[in-house]
C-alpha positions as CSV (number, residue, x, y, z in Angstrom):
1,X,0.0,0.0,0.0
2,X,2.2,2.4,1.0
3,X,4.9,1.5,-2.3
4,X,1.6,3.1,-4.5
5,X,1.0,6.3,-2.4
6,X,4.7,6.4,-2.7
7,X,4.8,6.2,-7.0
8,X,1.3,8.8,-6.4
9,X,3.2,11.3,-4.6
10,X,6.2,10.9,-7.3
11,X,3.8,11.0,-10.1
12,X,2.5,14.6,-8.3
13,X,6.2,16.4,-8.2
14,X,6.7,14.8,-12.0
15,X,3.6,16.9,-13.0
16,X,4.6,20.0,-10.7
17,X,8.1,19.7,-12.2
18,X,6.6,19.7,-15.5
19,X,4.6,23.1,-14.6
20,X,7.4,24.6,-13.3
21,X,9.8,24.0,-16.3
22,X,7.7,23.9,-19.2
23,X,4.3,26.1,-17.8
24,X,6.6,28.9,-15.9
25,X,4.1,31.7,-17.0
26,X,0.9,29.8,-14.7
27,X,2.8,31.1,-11.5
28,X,4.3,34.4,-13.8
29,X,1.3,37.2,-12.7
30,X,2.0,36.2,-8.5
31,X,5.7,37.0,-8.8
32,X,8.7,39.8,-9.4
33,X,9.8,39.5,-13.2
34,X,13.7,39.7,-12.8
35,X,13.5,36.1,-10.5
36,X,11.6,34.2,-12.3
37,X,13.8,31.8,-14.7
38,X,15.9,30.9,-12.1
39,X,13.9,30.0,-9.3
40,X,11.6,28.1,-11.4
41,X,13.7,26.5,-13.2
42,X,15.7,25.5,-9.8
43,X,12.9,23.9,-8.1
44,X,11.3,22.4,-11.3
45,X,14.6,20.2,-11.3
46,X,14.4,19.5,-8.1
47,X,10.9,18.2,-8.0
48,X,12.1,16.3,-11.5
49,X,15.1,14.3,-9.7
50,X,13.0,14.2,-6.6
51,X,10.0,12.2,-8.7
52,X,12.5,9.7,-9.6
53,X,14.0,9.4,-6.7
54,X,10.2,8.4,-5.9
55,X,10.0,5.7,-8.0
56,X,13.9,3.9,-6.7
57,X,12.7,4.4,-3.5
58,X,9.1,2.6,-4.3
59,X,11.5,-0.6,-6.3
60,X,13.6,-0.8,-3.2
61,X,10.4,-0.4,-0.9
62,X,12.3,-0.4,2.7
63,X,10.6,1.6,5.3
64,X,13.3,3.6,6.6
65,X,14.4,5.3,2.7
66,X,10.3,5.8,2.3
67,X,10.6,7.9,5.5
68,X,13.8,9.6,4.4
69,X,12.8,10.5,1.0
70,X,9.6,11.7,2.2
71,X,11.3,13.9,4.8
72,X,13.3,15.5,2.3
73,X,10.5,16.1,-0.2
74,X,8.9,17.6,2.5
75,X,11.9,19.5,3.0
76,X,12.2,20.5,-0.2
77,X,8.4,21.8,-0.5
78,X,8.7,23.8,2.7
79,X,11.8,26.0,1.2
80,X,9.8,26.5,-2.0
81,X,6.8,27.6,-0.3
82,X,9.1,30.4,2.3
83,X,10.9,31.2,-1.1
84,X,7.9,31.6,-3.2
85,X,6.3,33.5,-0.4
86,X,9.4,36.0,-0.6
87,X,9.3,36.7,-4.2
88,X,5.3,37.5,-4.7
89,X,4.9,41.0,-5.4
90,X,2.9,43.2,-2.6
C-alpha cells in the first residue's frame, strides 16, 4: 500500500516539475519578473530528480528510505513555499 502512495506522490512532483519548467508563466502574474527563470527552473529540477528518486525508492520499498525521501521532499516543498512567499509581489 504504502509502495503506491509512494509512486502517487512521485507521479505529483513529476507533473509539478513539469509546470514549473515547461508552464513557468501559470505562477508568472504572482511573482517579481527579474526572478523568475531561475527559481523556477531550480525547483522544477528539483521536483524532477525528486519524482525519480520516488520511484527507486518505491522498487527498493524499505521503510526507513520511504521515510527519508519523504522527509526530504517535505523539505524540499517547505523551502519553496518560504521562497515563493518572498518573491510575490505586494
Amino acid at each position: 500500500m504504502i509502495r503506491v502512495l509512494v509512486i502517487l506522490f512521485a507521479l505529483l512532483l513529476l507533473l509539478l516539475s513539469y509546470v514549473l519548467l515547461k508552464k513557468p508563466q501559470l505562477l508568472t502574474p504572482l511573482l517579481i519578473q527579474e526572478e523568475i527563470p531561475s527559481f523556477l527552473k531550480t525547483y522544477g529540477h528539483f521536483y524532477l530528480s525528486f519524482g525519480i528518486l520516488g520511484f527507486i525508492a518505491a522498487i527498493i520499498n524499505l521503510k526507513i528510505i520511504i521515510l527519508l525521501y519523504i522527509f526530504l521532499v517535505l523539505i524540499l516543498a517547505a523551502s519553496f513555499s518560504l521562497k515563493l512567499s518572498k518573491s510575490l509581489k505586494k
